[in-house]
N, C-alpha and C positions, 0 to 999 in steps of 0.2 A: 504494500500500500504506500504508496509515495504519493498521495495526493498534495497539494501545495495548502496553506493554511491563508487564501484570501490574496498572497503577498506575489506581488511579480516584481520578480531580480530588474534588475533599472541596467542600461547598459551606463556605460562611460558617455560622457561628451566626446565628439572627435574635433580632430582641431583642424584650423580651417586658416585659410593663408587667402589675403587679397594679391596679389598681380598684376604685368602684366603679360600678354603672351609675345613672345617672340620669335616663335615659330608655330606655323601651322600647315597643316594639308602636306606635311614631306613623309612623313606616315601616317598610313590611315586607323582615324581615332583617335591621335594622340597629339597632343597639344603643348610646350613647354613654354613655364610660367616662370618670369624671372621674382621673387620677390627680396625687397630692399627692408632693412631693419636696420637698429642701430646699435654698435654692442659697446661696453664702455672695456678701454684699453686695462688690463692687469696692472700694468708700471705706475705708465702715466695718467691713468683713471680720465683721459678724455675718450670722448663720444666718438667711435669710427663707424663711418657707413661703410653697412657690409648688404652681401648678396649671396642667392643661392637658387639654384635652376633646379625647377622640380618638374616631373614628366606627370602629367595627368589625362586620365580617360575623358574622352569627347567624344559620348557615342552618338551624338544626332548631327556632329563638323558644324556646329554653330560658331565657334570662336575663329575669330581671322585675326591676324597680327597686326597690331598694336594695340589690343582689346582690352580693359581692366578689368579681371572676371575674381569669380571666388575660388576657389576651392575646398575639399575637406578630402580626409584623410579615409582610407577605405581600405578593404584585406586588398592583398598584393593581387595583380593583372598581367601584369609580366613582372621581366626580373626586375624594371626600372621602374615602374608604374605603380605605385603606389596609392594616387589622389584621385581623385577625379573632378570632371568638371559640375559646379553647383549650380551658376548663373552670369552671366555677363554683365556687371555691372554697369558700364561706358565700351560703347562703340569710338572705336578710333575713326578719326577723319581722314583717315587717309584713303584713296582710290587705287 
């Protein structure tokens, strides 16, 4: 008897990263979102702007590059893919 007593297990929040992308449509699905933070230096305890290119699933190819989209965090898709796409925040103007 393993019935549950009322109580359903909660998952985790996943976490979730803005961007933007910087490539798109070189393989299909997949999207890569550069996002910029800021970390403060060990030493000298100043602010450095840092980056980090994440690879996320884009299964409907809505994002085009220069796009500022969300993402979050999802089980592994391939070796590299980890995220996927949430929503396009801002369309880029470019043509």
């Amino acid at each position: 008897m393993a019935e549950s007593t009322g109580q359903k297990s909660k998952r985790k929040l996943r976490k979730t990263r803005i961007g933007v992308v910087t490539s798109a449509h070189k393989t299909p699905k997949t999207i890569r979102v550069e996002v910029q933070y800021s970390a403060r230096h060990p030493k000298y305890l100043k602010y450095m702007r840092r980056r980090t290119k994440l690879h996320a699933h884009d299964e409907t190819g809505e994002a085009r590059q220069g796009d500022v989209v969300q993402v979050m965090e999802c089980r592994p898709v391939s070796k590299t893919k980890v995220w996927r796409l949430v929503k396009v925040i801002q369309r880029s103007t470019e043509v």
